[in-house]
C-alpha positions in Angstrom: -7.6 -45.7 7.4 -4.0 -46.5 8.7 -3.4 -48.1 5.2 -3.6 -44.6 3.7 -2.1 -43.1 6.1 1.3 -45.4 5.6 0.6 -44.9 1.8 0.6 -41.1 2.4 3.8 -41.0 4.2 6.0 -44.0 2.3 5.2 -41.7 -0.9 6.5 -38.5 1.2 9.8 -40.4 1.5 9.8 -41.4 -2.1 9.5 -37.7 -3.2 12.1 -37.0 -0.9 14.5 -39.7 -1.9 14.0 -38.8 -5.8 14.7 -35.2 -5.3 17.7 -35.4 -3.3 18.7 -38.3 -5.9 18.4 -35.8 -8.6 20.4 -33.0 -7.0 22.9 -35.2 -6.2 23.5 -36.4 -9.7 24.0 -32.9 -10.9 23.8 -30.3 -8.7 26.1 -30.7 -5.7 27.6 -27.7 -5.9 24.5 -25.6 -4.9 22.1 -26.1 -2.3 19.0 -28.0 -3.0 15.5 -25.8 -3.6 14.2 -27.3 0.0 17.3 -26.5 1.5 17.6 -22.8 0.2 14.0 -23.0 1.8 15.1 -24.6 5.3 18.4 -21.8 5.6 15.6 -18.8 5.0 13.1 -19.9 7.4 13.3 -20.1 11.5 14.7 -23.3 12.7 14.2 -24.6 8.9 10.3 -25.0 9.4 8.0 -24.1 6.8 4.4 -25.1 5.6 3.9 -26.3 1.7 0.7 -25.3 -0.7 -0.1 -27.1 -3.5 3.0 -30.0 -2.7 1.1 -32.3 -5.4 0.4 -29.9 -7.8 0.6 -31.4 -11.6 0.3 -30.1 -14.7 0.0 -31.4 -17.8 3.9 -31.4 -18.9 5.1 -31.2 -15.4 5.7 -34.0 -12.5 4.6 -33.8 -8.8 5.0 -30.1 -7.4 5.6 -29.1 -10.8 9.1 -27.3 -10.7 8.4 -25.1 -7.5 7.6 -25.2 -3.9 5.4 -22.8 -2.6 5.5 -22.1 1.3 5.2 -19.8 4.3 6.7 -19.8 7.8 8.8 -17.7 9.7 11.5 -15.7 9.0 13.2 -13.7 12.7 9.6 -14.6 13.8 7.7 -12.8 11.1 5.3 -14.3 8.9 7.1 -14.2 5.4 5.6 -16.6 2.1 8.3 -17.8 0.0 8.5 -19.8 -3.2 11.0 -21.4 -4.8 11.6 -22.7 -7.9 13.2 -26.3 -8.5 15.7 -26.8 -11.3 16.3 -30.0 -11.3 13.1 -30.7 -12.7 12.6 -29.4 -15.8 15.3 -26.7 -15.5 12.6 -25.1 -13.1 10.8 -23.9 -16.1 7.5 -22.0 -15.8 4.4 -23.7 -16.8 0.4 -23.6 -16.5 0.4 -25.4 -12.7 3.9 -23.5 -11.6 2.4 -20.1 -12.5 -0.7 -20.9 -10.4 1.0 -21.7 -7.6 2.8 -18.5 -7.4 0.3 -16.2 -8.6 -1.8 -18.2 -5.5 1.2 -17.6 -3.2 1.1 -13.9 -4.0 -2.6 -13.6 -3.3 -2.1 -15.1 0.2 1.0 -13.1 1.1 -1.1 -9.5 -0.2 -4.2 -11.0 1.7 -2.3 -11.3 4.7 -0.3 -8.3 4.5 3.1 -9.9 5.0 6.1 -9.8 2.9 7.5 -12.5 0.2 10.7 -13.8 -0.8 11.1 -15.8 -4.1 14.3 -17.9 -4.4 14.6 -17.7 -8.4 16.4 -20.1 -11.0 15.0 -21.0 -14.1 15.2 -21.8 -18.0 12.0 -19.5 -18.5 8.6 -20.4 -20.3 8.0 -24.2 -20.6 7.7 -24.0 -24.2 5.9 -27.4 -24.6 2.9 -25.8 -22.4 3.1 -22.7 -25.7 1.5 -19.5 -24.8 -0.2 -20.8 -21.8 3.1 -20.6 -20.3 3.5 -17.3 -21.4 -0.2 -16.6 -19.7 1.1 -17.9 -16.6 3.7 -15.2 -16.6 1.2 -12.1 -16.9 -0.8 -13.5 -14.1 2.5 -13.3 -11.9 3.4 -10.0 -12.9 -0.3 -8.5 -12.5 -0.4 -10.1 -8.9 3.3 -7.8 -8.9 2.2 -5.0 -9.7 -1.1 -5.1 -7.3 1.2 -6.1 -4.1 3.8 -3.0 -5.1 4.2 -0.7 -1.8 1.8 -2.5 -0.1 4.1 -5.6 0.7 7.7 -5.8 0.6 8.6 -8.1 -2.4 12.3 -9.6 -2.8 14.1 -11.6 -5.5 17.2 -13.9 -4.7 18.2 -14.8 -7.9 20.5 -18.2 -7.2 21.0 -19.4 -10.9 19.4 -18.5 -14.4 16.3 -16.0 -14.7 16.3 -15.8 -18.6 13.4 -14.1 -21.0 10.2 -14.1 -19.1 11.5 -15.6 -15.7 13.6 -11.9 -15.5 10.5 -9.5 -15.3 8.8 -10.8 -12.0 11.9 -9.9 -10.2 12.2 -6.7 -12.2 8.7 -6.1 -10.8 9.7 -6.6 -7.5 11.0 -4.1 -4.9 14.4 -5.5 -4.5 16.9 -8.5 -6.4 19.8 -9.8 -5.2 22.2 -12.3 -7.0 24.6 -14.4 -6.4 28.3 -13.7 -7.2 29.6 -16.1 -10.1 26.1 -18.0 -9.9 23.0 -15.2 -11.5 22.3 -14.6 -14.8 19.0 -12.4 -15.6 18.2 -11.6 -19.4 15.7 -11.5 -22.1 18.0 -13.0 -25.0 20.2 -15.2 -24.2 23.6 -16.1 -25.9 22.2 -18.4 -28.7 19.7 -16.1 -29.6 21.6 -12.7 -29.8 24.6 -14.7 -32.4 21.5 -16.5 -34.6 20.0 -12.8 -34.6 22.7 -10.0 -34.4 25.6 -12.4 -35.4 27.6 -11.3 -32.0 29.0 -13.6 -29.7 28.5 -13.1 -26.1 29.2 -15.3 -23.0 26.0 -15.6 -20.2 28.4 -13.9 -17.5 29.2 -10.9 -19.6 25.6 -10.7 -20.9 24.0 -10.7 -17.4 26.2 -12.4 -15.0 26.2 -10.7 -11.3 28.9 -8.4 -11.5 27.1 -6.8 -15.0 23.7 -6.7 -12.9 25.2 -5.0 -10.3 27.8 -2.5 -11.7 27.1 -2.0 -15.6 23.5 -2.6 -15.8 21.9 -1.5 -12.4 19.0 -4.3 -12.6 20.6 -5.9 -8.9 20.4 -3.8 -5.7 22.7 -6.4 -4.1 25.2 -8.9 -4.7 26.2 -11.8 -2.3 29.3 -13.8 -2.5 27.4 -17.0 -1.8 24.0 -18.4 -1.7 23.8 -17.9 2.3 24.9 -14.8 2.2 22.2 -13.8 -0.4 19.6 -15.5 2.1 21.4 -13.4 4.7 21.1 -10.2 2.6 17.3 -10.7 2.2 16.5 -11.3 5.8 18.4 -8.4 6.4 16.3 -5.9 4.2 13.1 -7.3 5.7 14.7 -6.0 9.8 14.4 -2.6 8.3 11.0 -2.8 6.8 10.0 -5.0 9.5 11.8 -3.7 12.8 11.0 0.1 12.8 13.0 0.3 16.3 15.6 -2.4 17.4 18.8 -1.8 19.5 21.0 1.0 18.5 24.7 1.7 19.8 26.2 5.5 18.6 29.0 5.4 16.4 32.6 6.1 18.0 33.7 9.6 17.2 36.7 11.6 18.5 37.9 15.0 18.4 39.6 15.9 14.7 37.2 12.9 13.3 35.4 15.2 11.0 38.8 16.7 9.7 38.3 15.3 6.4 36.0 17.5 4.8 37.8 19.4 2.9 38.2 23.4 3.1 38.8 23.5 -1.0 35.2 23.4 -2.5 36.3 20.9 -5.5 38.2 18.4 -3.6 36.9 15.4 -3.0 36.2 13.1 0.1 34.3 9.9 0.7 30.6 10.2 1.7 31.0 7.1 3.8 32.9 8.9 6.1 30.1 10.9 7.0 27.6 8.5 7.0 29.9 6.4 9.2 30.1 9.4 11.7 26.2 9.5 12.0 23.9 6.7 12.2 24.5 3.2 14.3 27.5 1.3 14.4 27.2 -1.5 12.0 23.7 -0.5 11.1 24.6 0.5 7.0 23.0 -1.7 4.3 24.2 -0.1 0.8 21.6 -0.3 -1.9 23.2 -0.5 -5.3 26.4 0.2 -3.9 28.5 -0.6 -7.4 25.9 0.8 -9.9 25.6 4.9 -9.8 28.6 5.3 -7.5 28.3 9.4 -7.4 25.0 8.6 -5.3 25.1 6.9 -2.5 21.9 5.1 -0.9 21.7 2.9 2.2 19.1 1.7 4.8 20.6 2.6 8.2 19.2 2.6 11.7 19.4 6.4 13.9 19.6 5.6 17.4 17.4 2.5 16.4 15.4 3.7 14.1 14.8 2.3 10.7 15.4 5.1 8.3 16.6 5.4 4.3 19.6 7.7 3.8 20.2 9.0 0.3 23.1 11.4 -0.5 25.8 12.6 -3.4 29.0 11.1 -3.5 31.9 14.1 -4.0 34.9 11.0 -4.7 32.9 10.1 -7.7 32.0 12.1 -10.8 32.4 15.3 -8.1 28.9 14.2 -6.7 27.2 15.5 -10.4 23.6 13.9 -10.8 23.7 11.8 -13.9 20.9 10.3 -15.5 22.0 6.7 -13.4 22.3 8.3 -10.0 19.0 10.1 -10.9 17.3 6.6 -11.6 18.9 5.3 -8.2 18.0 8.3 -5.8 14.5 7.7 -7.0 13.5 4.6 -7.0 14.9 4.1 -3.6 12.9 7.7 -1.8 9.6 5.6 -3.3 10.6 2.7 -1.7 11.7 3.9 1.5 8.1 6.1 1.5 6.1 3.0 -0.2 7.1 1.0 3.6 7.2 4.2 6.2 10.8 4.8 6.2 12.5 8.3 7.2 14.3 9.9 4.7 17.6 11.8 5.9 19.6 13.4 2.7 23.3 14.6 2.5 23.5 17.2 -0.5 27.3 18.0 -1.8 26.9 18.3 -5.5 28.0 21.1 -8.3 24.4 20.0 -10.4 23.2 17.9 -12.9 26.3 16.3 -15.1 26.2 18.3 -18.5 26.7 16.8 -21.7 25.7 15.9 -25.1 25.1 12.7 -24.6 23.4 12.9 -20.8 21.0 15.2 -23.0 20.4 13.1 -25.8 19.6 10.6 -23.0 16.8 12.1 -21.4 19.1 13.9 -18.2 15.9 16.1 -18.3 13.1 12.8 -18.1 15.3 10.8 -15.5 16.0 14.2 -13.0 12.8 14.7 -13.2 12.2 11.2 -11.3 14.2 12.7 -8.5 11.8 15.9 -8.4 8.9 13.7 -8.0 10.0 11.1 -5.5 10.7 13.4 -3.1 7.9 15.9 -3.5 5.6 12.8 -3.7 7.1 11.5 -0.1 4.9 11.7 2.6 7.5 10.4 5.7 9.5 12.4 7.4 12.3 14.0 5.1 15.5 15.8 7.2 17.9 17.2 4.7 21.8 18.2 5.5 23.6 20.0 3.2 27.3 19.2 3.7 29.3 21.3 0.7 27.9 22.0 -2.4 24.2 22.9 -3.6 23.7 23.8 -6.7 21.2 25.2 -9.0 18.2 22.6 -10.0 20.3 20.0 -8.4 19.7 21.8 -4.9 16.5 21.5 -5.3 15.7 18.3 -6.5 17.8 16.7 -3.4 15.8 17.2 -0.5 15.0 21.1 -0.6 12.3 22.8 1.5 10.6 24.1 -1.7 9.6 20.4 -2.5 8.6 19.0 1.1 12.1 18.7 3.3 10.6 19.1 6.9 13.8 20.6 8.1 16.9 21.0 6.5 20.6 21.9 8.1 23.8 23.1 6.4 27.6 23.2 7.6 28.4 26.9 8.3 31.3 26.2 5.4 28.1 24.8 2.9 27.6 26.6 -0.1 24.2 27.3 -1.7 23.9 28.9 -5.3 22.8 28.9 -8.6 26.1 28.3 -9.6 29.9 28.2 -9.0 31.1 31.3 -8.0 33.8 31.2 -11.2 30.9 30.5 -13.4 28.4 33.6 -12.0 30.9 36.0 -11.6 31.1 35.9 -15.4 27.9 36.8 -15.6 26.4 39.3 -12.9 30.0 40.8 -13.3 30.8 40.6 -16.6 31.5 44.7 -17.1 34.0 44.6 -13.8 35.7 41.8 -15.9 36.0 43.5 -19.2 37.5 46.6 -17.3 39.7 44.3 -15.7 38.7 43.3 -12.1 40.2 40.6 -10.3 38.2 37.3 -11.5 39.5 35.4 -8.6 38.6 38.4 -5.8 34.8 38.9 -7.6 35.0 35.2 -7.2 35.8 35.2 -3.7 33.3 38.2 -2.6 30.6 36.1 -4.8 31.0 33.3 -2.4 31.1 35.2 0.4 28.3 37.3 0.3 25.5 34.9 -1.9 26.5 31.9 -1.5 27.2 31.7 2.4 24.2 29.0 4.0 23.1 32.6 6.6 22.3 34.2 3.1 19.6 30.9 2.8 19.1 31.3 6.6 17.9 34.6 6.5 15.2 33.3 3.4 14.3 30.6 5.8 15.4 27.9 3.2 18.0 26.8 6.0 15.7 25.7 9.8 20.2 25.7 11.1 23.3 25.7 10.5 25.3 23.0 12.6 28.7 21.8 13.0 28.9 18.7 11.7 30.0 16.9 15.1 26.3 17.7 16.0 24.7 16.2 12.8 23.8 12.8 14.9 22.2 14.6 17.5 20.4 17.0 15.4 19.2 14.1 13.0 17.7 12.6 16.2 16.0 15.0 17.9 14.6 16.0 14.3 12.8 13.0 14.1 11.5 13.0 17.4 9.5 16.0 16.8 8.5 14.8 13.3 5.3 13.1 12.6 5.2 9.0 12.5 6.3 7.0 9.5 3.2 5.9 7.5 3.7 3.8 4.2 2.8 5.9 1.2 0.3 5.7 -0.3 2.1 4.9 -4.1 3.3 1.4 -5.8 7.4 1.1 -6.2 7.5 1.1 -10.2 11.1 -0.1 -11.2 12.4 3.3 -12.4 
């Protein structure tokens, strides 16, 4: 018996000494799959499955670890793949792992990280590789909204190996280091005759700014681990610690009296929820929306709102796609809603039409009305037309929405209706800019929504925080929805 036993663990340190043997021949420069492993869990503890796994093209653990432990002491499964065997490509064995891995995390209702970098299918497995993949992204699709799913992608996730963390509910890369797409460089010269480098094709920066298929870039691979355990204290932690935001008198000066100048969102954001509590979602990628976790006197809650300094706030068809997947999100895991609204409408265009503006606002329509957590709505400036309604209104489920005495609430501009519900006074020659002004006043001041009871308040804005609070407090608790987090 003791003879095994020695066997057992001299071939432990063998496995160990050959892969530290192999990243050190190569791969100094990043850290090695066990380590990325040891820097996500508690005290860098974790349990294996499947360590000696084989199969038939692969060597022992065949190109990933597959574990679970603790992660700020919550129970999180993790795998990650190991490139420097085989460039952690995805074979018959691999797949199983995972696809087991997922089962146990869904079974046991906790969430799972993958820490991603690989060449793809294992072409010298052939379709079975390919087999392996659909088995991943079935067990995806079954565990979306029900478990909180995240993607670090450290390296290369090309053709195949891009769609599980496309599945998932949220990817981050690596700055310099991630590169996610179907076709890769070779491919797209031998087929379109165009030559591309892998960094301009799907490096980080086009992930998270050009293409919108990353929610969040890191700088480094511990910041990326950082990043993830992060997202998992809002989805994990609905209350934790909270510490009001500094705010002196003349702090909220910025807002602008002019309705068409613009300001940063940020600054109100800033003004409202914890200090230090903002986590931007997609924060380079549909910059005239702006989404964030945040925490509201220590509560976990998703805040979703127009951004005036870009585009004037307009809903395009990106910021449309952006809004919405994040309100299912936030609703798939029992988070609060809280919405700022400052936008002239939808963006118009030829080309925003011809791109489906009408398929991709709809999104937005059906996120919120589909929400089911608590949804507080603030309209800051502007609310326009459909746009008013699609961002947070009462008519589609808002349980109590406020408005800045100075909002204004309308079908339209005031320049663009007088032209038509005055058109006459115009021809005769009224005043545009007067039958502009008396427009604004007397249909597009927030009391004239008030008196409809679209409006629960209006509120200065130095009582939004307070407001937002006590909202909540009277609100029903967060549930999850009951709804899977398809990637919009």
């Amino acid at each position: 018996m003791q003879e095994k036993c020695t066997r057992l663990l001299e071939s432990r340190k063998t496995r160990s000494a050959d892969e530290a043997a192999r990243h050190a021949a190569k791969y100094q420069d990043r850290l090695s799959p066990r380590a990325r492993l040891e820097h996500l869990f508690d005290d860098g503890r974790y349990m294996e499955f499947g360590t000696l796994g084989k199969g038939p093209t692969g060597g022992e653990g065949d190109c990933v670890i597959t574990a679970v432990g603790r992660v700020a002491g919550r129970t999180v499964y993790a795998y990650c793949q190991d490139y420097t065997q085989m460039g952690g490509s995805l074979g018959a064995m691999q797949a199983q792992k995972i696809s087991q891995l997922q089962e146990k995390a869904l079974k046991a209702g906790c969430p799972i990280i993958a820490l991603l970098e690989s060449g793809g299918a294992r072409i010298q497995e052939g379709v079975g590789s390919l087999d392996g993949y659909g088995r991943i992204f079935s067990m995806n699709v079954k565990s979306s909204g029900r478990i909180p799913q995240l993607a670090i992608v450290f390296g290369a996730c090309a053709g195949g190996a891009s769609y599980s963390p496309a599945l998932m509910d949220f990817i981050i890369t690596v700055r310099g280091r991630s590169r996610m797409f179907i076709t890769g460089p070779d491919v797209i010269k031998t087929v379109v005759g165009e030559t591309v480098q892998a960094e301009e094709l799907g490096g980080a920066s086009v992930l998270g700014s050009k293409s919108g298929v990353s929610h969040f870039t890191a700088e480094d691979e511990d910041g990326a681990i950082a990043t993830a355990k992060a997202i998992l204290s809002y989805l994990g932690q609905p209350m934790a610690p909270g510490k009001a935001p500094v705010v002196k008198e003349g702090d909220w000066d910025f807002l602008p009296e002019v309705p068409n100048r613009a300001y940063d969102m940020h600054q109100v954001v800033e003004k409202v929820f914890d200090q230090g509590s903002i986590l931007e979602y997609q924060k380079d990628w549909g910059r005239n929306a702006m989404t964030a976790f945040a925490r509201l006197n220590g509560r976990a809650v998703a805040v979703v709102a127009n951004q005036p300094a870009f585009m004037a706030g307009c809903i395009d068809i990106d910021a449309s796609d952006k809004m919405s997947r994040f309100i299912r999100m936030a609703d798939a895991f029992g988070l609060p809603i809280i919405t700022f609204v400052d936008t002239p409408g939808y963006l118009p265009g030829v080309k925003q039409e011809h791109d489906g503006i009408i398929r991709h606002g709809a999104k937005l329509l059906y996120a919120y009305a589909e929400a089911v957590n608590p949804r507080i709505t603030v309209i800051v400036r502007k609310a326009y037309g459909g746009a008013y309604i699609a961002m947070g209104s009462k008519a589609i489920g808002a349980d109590a929405v406020f408005a800045y005495p100075f909002a204004e609430v309308a079908v339209m501009g005031a320049e663009a209706a007088v032209k038509i519900v005055r058109k006459k006074d115009l021809a005769a020659g009224a005043d545009a800019a007067a039958l502009a002004d008396e427009y604004r006043n007397e249909v597009m001041n927030p009391s004239f929504s008030a008196h409809m009871d679209l409006i629960d308040e209006l509120i200065v804005p130095s009582e939004t925080r307070d407001r937002l609070i006590m909202s909540l407090s009277t609100l029903c608790a967060a549930k999850p929805g009951e709804h899977g987090n398809i990637p919009l």
